[in-house]
Biotite code that builds the C-alpha atoms (Angstrom):
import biotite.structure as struc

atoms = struc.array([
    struc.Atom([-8.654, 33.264, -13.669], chain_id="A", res_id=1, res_name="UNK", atom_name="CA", element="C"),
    struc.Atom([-5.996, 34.423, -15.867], chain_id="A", res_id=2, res_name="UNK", atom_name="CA", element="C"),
    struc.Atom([-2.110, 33.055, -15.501], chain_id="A", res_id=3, res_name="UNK", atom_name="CA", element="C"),
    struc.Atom([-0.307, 34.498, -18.223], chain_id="A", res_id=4, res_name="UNK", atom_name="CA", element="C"),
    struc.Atom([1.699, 36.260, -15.535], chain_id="A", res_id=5, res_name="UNK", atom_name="CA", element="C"),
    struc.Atom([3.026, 33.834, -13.318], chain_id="A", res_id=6, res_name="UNK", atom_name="CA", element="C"),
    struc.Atom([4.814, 36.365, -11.490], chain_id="A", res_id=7, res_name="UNK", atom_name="CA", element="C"),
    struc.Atom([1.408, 37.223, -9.943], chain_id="A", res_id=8, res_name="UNK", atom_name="CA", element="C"),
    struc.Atom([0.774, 34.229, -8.068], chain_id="A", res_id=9, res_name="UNK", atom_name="CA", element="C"),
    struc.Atom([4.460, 33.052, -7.710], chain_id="A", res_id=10, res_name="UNK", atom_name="CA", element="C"),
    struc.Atom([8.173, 33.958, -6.236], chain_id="A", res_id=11, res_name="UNK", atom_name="CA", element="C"),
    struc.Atom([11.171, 32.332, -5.926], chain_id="A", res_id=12, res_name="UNK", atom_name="CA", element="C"),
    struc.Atom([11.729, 28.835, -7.264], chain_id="A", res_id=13, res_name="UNK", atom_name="CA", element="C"),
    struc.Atom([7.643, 28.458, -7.417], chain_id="A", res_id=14, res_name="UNK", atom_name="CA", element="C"),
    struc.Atom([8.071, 31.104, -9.990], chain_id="A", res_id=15, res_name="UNK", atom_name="CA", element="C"),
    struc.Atom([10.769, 29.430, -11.482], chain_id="A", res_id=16, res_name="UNK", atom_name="CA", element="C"),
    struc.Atom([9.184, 26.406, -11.591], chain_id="A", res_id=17, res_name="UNK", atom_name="CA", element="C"),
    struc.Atom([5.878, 28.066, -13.288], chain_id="A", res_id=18, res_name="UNK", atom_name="CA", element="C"),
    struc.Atom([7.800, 29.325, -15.740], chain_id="A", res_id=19, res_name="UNK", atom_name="CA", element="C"),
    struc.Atom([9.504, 26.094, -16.607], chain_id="A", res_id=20, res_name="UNK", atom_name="CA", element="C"),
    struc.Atom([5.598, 24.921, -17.014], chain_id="A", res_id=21, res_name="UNK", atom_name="CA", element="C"),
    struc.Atom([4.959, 27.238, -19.260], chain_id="A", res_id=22, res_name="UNK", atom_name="CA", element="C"),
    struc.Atom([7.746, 27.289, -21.966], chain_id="A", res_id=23, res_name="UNK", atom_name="CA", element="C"),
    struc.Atom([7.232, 22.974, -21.858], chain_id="A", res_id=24, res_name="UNK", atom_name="CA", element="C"),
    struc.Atom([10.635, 22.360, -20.413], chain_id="A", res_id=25, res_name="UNK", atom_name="CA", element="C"),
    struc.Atom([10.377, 19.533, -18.019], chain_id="A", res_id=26, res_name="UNK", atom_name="CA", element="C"),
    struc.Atom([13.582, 18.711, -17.503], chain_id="A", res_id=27, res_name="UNK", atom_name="CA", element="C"),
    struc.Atom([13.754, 21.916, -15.811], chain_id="A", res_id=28, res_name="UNK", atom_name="CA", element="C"),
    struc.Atom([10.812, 21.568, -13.832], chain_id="A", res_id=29, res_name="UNK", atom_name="CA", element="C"),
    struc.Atom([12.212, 18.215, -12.832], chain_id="A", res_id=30, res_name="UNK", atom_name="CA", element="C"),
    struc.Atom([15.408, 19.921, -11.413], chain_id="A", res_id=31, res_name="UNK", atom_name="CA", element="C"),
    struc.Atom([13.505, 22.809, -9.803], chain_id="A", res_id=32, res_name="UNK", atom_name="CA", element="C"),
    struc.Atom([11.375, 20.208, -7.817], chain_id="A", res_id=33, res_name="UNK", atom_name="CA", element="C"),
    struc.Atom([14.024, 18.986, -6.212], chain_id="A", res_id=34, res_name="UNK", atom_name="CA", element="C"),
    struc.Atom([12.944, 19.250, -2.275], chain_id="A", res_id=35, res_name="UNK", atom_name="CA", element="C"),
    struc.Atom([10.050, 21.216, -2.908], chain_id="A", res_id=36, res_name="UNK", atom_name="CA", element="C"),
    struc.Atom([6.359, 21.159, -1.811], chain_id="A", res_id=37, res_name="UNK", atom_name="CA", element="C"),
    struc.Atom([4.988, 20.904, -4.794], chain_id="A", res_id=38, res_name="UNK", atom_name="CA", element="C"),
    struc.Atom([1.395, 21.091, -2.773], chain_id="A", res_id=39, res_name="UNK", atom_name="CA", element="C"),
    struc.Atom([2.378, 24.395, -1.779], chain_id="A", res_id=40, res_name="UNK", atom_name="CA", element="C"),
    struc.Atom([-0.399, 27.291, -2.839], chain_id="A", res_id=41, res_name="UNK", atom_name="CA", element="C"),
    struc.Atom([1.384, 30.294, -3.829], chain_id="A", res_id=42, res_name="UNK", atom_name="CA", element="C"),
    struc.Atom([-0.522, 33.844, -3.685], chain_id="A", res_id=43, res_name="UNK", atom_name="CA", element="C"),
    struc.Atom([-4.651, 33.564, -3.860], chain_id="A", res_id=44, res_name="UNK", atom_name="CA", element="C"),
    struc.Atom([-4.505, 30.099, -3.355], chain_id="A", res_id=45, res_name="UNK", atom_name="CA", element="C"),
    struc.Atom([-2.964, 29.278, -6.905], chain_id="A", res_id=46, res_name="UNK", atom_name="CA", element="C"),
    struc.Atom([-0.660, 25.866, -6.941], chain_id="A", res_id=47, res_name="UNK", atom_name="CA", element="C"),
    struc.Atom([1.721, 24.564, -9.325], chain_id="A", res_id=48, res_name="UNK", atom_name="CA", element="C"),
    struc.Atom([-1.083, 21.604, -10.523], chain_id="A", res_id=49, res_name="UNK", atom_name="CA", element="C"),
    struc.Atom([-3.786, 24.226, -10.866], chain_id="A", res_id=50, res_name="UNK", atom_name="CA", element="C"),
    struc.Atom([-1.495, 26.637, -12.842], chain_id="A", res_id=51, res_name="UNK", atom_name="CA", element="C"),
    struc.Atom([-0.774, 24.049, -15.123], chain_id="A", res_id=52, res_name="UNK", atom_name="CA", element="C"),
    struc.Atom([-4.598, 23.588, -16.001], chain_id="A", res_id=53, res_name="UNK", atom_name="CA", element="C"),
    struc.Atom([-6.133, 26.969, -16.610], chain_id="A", res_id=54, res_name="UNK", atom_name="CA", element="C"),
    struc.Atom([-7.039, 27.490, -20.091], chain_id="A", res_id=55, res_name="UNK", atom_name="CA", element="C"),
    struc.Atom([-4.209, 30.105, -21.050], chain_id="A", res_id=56, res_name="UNK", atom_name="CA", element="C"),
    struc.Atom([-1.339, 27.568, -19.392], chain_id="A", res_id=57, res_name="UNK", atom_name="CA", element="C"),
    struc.Atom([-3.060, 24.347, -20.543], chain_id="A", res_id=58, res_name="UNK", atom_name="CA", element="C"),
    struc.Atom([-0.031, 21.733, -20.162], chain_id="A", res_id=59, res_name="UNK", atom_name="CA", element="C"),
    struc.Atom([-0.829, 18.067, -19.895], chain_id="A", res_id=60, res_name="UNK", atom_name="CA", element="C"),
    struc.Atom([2.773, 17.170, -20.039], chain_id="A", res_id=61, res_name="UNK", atom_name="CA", element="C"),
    struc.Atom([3.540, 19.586, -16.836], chain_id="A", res_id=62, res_name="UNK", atom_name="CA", element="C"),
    struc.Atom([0.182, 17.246, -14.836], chain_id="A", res_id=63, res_name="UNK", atom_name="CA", element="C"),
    struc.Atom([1.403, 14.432, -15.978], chain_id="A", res_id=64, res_name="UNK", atom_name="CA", element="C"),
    struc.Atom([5.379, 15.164, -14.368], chain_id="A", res_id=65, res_name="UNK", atom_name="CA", element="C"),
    struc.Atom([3.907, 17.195, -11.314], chain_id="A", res_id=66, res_name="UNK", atom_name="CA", element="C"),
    struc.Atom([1.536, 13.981, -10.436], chain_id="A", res_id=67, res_name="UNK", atom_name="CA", element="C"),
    struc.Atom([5.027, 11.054, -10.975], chain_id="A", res_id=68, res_name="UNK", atom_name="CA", element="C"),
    struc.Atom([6.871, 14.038, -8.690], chain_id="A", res_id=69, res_name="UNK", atom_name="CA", element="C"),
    struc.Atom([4.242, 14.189, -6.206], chain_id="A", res_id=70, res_name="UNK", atom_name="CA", element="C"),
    struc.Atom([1.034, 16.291, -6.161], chain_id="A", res_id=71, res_name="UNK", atom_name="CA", element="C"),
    struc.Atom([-1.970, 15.349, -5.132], chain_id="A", res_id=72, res_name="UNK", atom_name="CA", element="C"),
    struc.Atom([-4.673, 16.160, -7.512], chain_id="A", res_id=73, res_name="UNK", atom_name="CA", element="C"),
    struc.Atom([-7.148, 15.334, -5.158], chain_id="A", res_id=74, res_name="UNK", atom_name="CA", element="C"),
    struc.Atom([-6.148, 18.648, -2.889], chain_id="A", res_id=75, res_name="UNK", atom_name="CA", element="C"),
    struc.Atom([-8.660, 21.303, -3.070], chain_id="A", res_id=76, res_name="UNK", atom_name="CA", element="C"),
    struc.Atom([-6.516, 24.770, -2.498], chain_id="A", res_id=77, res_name="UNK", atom_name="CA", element="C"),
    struc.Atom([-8.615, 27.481, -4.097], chain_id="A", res_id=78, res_name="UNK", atom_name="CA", element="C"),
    struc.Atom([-11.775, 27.875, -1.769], chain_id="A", res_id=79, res_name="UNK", atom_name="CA", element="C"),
    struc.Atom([-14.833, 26.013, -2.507], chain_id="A", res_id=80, res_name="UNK", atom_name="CA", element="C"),
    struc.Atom([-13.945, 25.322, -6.522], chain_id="A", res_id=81, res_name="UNK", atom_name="CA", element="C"),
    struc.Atom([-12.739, 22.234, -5.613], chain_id="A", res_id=82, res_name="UNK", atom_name="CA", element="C"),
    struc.Atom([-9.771, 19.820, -6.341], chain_id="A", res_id=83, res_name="UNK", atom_name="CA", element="C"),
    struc.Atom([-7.493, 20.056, -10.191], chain_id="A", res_id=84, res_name="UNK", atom_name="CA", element="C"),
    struc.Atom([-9.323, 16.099, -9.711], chain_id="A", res_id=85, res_name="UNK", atom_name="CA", element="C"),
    struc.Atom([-13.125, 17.612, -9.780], chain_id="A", res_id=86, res_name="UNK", atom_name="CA", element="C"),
    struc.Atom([-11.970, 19.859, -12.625], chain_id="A", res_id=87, res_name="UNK", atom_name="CA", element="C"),
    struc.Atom([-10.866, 16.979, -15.149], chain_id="A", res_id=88, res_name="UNK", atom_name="CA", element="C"),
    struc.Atom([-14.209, 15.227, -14.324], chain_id="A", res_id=89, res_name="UNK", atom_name="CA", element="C"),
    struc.Atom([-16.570, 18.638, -14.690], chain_id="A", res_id=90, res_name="UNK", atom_name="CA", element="C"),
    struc.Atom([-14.832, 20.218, -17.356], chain_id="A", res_id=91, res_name="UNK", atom_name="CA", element="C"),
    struc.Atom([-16.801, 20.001, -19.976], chain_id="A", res_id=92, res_name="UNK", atom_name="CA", element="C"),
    struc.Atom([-18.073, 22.483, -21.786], chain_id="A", res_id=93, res_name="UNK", atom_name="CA", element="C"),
    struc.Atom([-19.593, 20.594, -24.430], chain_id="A", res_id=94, res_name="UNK", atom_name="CA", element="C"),
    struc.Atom([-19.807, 17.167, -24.978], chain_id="A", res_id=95, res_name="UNK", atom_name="CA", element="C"),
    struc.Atom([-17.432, 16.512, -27.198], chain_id="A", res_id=96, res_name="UNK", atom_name="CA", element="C"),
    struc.Atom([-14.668, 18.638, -25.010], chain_id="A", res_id=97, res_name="UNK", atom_name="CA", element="C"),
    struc.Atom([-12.067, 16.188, -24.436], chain_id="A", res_id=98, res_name="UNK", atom_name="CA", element="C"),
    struc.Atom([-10.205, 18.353, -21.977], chain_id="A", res_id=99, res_name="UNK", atom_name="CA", element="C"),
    struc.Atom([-11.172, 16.442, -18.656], chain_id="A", res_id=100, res_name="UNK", atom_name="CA", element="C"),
    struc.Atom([-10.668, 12.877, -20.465], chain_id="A", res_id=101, res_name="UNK", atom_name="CA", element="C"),
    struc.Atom([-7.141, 13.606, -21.577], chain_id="A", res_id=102, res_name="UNK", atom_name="CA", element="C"),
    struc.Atom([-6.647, 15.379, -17.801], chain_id="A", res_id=103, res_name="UNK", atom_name="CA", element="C"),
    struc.Atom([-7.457, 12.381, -16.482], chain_id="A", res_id=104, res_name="UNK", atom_name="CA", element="C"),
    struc.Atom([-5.017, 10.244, -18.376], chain_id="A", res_id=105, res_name="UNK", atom_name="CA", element="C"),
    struc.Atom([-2.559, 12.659, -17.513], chain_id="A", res_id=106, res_name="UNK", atom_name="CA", element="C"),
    struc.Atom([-2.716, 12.238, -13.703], chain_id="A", res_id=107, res_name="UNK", atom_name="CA", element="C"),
    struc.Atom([-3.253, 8.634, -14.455], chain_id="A", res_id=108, res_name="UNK", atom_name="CA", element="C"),
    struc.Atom([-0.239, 8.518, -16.385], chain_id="A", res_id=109, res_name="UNK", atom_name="CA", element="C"),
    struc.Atom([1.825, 10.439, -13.492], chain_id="A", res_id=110, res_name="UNK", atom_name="CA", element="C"),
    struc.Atom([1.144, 7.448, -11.493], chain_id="A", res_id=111, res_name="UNK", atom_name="CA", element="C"),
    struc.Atom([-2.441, 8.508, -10.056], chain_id="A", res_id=112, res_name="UNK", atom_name="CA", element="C"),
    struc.Atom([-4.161, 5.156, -8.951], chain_id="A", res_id=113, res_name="UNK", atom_name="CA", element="C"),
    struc.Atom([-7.412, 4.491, -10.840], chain_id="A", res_id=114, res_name="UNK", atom_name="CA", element="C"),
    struc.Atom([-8.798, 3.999, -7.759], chain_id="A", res_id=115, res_name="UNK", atom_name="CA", element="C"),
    struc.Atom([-8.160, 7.119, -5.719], chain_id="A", res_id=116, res_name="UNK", atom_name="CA", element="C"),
    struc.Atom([-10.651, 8.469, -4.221], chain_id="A", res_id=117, res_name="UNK", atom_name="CA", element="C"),
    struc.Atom([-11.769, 12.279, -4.053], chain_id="A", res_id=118, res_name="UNK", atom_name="CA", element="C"),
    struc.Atom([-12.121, 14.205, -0.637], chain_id="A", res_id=119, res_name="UNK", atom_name="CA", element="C"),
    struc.Atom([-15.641, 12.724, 0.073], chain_id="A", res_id=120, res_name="UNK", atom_name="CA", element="C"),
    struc.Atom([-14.444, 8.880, -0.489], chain_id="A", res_id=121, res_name="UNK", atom_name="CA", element="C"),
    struc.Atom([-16.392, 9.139, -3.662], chain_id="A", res_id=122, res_name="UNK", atom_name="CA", element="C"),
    struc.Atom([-14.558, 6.322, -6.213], chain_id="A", res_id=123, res_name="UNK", atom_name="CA", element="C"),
    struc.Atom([-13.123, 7.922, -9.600], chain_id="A", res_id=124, res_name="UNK", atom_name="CA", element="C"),
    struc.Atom([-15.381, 5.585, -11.694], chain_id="A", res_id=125, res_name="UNK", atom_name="CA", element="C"),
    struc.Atom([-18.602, 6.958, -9.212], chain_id="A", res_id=126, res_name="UNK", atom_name="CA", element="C"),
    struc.Atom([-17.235, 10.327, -10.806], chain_id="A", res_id=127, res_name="UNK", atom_name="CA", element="C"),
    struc.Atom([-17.329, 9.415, -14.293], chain_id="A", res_id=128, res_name="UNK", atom_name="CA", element="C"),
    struc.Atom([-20.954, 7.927, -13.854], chain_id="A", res_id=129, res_name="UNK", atom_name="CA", element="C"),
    struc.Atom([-22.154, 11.033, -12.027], chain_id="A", res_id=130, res_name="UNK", atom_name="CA", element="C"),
    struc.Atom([-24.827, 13.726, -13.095], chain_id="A", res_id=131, res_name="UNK", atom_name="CA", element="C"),
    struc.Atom([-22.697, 16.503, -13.920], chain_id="A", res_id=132, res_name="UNK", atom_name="CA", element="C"),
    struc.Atom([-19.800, 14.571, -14.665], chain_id="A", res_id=133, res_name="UNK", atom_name="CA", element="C"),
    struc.Atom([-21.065, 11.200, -16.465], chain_id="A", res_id=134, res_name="UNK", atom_name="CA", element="C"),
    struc.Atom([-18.942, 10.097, -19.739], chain_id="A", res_id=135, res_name="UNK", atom_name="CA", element="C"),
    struc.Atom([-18.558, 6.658, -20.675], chain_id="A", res_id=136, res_name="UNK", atom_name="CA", element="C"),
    struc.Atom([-14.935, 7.696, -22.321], chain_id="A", res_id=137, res_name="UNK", atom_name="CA", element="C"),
    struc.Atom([-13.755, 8.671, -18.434], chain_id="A", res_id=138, res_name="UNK", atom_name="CA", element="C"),
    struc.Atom([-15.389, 5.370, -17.388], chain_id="A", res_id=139, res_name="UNK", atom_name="CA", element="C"),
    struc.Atom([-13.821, 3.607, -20.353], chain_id="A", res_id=140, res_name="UNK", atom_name="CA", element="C"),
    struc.Atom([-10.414, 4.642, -19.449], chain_id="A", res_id=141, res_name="UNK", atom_name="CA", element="C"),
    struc.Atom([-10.454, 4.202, -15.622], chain_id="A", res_id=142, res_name="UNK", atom_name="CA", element="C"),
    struc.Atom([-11.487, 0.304, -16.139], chain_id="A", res_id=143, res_name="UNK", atom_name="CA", element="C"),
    struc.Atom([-8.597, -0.311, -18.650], chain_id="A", res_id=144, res_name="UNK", atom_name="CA", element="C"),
    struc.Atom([-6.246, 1.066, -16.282], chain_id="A", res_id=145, res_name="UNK", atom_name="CA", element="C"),
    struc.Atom([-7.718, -1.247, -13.234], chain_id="A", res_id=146, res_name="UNK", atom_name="CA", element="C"),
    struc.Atom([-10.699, 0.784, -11.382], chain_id="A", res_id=147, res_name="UNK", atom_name="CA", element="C"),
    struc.Atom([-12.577, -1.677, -9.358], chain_id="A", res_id=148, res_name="UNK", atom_name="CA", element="C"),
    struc.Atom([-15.633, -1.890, -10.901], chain_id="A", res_id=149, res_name="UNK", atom_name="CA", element="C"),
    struc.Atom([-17.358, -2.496, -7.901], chain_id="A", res_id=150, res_name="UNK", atom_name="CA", element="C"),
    struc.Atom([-15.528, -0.393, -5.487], chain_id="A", res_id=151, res_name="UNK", atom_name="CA", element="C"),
    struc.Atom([-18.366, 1.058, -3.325], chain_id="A", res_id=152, res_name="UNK", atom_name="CA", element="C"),
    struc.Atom([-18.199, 4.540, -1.420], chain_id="A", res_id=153, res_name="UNK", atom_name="CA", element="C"),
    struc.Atom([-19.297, 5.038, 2.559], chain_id="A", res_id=154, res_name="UNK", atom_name="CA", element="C"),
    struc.Atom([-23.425, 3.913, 2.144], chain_id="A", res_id=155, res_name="UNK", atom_name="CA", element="C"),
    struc.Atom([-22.740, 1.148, -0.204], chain_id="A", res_id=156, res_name="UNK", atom_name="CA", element="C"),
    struc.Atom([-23.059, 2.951, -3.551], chain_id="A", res_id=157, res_name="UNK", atom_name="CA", element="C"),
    struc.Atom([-21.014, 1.458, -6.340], chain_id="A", res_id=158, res_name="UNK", atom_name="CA", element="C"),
    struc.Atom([-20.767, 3.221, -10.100], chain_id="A", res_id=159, res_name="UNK", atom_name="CA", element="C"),
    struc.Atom([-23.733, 1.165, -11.713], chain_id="A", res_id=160, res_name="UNK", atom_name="CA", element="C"),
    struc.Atom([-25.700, 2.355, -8.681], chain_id="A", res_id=161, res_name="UNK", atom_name="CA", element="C"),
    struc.Atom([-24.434, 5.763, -9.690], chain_id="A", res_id=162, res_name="UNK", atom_name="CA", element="C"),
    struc.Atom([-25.064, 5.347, -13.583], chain_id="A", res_id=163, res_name="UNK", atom_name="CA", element="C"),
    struc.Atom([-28.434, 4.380, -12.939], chain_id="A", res_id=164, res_name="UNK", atom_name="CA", element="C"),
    struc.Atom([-29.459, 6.987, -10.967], chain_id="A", res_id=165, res_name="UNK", atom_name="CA", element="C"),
    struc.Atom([-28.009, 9.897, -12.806], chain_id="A", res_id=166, res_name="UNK", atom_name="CA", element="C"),
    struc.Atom([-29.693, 7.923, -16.264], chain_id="A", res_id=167, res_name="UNK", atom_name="CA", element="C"),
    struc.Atom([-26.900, 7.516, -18.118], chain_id="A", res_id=168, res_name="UNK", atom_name="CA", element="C"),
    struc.Atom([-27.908, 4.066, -19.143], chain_id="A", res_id=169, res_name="UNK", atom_name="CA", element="C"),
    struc.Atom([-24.744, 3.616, -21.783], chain_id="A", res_id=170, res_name="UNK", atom_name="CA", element="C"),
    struc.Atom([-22.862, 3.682, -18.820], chain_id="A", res_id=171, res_name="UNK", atom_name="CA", element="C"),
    struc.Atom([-24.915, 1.147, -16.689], chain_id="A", res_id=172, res_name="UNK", atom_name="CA", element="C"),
    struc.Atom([-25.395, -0.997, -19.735], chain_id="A", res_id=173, res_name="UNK", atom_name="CA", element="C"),
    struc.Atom([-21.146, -1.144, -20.061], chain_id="A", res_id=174, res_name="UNK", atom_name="CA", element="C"),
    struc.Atom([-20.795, -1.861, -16.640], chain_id="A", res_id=175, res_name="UNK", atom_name="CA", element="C"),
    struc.Atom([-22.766, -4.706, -16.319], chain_id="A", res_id=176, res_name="UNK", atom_name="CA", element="C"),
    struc.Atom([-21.363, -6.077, -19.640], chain_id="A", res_id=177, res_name="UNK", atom_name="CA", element="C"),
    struc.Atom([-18.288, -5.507, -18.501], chain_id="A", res_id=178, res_name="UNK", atom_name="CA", element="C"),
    struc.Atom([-18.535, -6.983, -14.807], chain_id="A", res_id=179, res_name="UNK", atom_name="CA", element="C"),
    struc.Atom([-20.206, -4.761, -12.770], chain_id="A", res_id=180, res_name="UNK", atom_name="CA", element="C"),
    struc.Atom([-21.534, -6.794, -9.932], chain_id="A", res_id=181, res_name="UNK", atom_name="CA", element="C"),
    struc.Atom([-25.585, -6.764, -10.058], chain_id="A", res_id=182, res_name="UNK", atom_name="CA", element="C"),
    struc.Atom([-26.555, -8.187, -7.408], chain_id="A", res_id=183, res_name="UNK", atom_name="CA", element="C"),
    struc.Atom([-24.973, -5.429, -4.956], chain_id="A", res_id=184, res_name="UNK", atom_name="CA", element="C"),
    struc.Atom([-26.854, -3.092, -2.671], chain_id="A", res_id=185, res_name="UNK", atom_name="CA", element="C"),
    struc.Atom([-26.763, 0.071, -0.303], chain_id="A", res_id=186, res_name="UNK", atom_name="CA", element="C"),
    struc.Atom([-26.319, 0.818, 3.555], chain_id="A", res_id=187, res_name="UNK", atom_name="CA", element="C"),
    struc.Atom([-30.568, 0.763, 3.964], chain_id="A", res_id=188, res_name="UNK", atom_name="CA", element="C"),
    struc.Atom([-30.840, -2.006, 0.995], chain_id="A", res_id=189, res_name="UNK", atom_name="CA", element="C"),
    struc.Atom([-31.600, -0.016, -2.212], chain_id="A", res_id=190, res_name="UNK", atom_name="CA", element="C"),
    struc.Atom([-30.560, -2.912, -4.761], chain_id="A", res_id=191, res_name="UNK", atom_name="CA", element="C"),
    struc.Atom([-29.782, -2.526, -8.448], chain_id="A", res_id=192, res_name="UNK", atom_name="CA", element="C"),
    struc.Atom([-33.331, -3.870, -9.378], chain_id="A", res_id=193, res_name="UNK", atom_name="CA", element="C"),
    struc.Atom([-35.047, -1.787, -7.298], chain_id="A", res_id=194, res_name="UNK", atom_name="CA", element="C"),
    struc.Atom([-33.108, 1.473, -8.716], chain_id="A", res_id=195, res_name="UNK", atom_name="CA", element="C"),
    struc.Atom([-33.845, 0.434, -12.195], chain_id="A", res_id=196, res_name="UNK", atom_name="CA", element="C"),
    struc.Atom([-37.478, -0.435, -11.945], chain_id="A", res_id=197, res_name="UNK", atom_name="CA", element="C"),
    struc.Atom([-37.646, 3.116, -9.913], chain_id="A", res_id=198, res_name="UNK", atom_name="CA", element="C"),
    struc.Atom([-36.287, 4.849, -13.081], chain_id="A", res_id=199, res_name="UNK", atom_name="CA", element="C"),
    struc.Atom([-38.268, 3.039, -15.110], chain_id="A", res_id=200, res_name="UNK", atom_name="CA", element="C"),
    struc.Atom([-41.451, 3.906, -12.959], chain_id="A", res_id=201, res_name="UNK", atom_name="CA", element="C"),
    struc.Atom([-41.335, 7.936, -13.559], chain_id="A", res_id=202, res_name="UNK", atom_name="CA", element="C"),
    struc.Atom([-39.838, 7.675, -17.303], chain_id="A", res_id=203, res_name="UNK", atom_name="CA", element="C"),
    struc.Atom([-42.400, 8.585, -20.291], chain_id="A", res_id=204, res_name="UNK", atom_name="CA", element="C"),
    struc.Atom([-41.659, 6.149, -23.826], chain_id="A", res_id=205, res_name="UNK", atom_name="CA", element="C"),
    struc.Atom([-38.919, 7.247, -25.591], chain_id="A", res_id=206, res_name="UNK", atom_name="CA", element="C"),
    struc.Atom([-35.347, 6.276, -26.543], chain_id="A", res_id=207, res_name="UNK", atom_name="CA", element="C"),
    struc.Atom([-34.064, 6.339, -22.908], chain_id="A", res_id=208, res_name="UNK", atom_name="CA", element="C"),
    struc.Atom([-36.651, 4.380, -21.465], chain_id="A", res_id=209, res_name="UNK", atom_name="CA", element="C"),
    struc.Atom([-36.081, 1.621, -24.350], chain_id="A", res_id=210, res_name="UNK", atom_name="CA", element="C"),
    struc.Atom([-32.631, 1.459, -23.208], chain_id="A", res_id=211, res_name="UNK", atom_name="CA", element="C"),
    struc.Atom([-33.252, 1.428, -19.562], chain_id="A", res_id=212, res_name="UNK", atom_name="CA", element="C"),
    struc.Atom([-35.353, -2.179, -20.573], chain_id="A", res_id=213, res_name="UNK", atom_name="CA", element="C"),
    struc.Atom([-32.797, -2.891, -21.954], chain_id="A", res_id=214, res_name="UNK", atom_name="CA", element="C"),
    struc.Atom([-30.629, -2.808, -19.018], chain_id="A", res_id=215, res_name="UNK", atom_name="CA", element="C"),
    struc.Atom([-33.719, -4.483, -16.900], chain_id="A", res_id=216, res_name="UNK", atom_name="CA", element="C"),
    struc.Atom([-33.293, -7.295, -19.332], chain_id="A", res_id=217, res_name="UNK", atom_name="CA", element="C"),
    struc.Atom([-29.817, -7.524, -19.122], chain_id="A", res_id=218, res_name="UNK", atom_name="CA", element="C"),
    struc.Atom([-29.693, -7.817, -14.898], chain_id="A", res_id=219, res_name="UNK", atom_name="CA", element="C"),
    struc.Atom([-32.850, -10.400, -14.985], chain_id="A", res_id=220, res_name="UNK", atom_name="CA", element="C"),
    struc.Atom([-30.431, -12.407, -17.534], chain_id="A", res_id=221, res_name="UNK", atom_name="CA", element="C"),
    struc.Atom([-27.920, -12.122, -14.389], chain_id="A", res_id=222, res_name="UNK", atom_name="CA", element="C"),
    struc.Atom([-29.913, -13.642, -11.841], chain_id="A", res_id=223, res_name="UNK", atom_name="CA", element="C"),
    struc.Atom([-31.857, -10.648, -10.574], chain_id="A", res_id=224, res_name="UNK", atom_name="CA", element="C"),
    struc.Atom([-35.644, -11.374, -9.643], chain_id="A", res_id=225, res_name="UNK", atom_name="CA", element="C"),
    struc.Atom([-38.024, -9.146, -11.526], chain_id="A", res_id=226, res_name="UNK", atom_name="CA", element="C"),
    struc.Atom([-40.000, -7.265, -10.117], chain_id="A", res_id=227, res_name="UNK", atom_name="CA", element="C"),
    struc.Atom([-37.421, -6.506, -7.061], chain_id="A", res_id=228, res_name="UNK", atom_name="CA", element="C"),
    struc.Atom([-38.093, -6.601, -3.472], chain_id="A", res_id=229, res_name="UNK", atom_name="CA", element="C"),
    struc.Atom([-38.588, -2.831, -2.594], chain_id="A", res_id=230, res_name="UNK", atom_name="CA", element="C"),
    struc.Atom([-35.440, -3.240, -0.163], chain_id="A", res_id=231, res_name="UNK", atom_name="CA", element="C"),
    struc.Atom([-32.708, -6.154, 0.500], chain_id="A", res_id=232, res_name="UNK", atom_name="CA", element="C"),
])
């Protein structure tokens, strides 16, 4: 979607304040906002928040002021792509793209809580540990700025239940060194142990495996029986 011409999706002071966005004045945005719904799509479903992060108006100062002034990145407004929140967690083209990471500290820096949660009442740290999404820099950041590290969403699912699932066992691994509670379980008792050995039951030898022992040896260190009961 290309926003070089604001004009096209904005009018009056939303234009204004698009503009403002892109030449970096924020002071001006700031005055513009004044008594505004900043939530407010303008034509095909294009808001302020979502102008401010497409590639050709890339402005992590102008996320950063819209979030302290207001916006919820967490609202989806163009159809089915989802929220400007999904974007900073699945925008990554490559994995080494730090785009989404320093999106993320943007809204965090607004004043987004670490632990908001997205549309679904999925956690932000269940985002970062997620299969498209996982990245132990997003994790990283969300626990020094105060995520609950066990914060669980509707069935009981916390992030190390999410890290383990999706494989991304230098996630898990962190977690648990770093608090995550291992002892936890789901709505229909799926425990930590259980999801590990599970892994561990379809997974060939080979550097993932080794460090998914690794984490097996790390919870059994914590108290958890080995092998697990097949259900809590």
């Amino acid at each position: 979607m290309k926003t070089k011409d604001s004009a096209q999706y904005f009018d009056g002071r939303m234009l204004e304040m698009a503009q403002a966005i892109q030449s970096n004045d924020m002071a001006r945005l700031r005055q513009l906002a004044m008594g505004q719904n900043l939530n407010q799509p303008g034509r095909q479903g294009m808001t302020l928040l979502w102008f401010a992060i497409q590639p050709d108006s890339l402005n992590f100062e102008a996320v950063k002021t819209l979030v302290s002034l207001g916006v919820d990145p967490a609202v989806p407004p163009i159809g089915d792509i989802g929220s400007p929140l999904d974007y900073a967690f699945l925008n990554r083209k490559k994995p080494d793209d730090a785009t989404g990471l320093k999106l993320l500290q943007a809204m965090l820096d607004g004043g987004m809580s670490p632990n908001k949660r997205n549309r679904h009442g999925t956690t932000l740290l269940q985002l970062a540990c997620g299969p498209r999404s996982g990245s132990l820099a997003l994790v990283q950041v969300l626990l020094q700025r105060g995520a609950d590290i066990n914060a669980s969403d509707s069935i009981g699912r916390t992030a190390l239940h999410q890290a383990i699932t999706a494989d991304h066992t230098d996630i898990a691994l962190y977690l648990v060194q770093h608090g995550a509670k291992v002892d936890s379980y789901t709505v229909n008792g799926a425990t930590i142990g259980w999801s590990v050995k599970l892994t561990l039951d379809r997974m060939q030898p080979g550097p993932v495996r080794t460090q998914f022992e690794q984490l097996r040896d790390l919870i059994v260190s914590k108290g958890v029986k080995w092998p697990p009961e097949p259900r809590k």
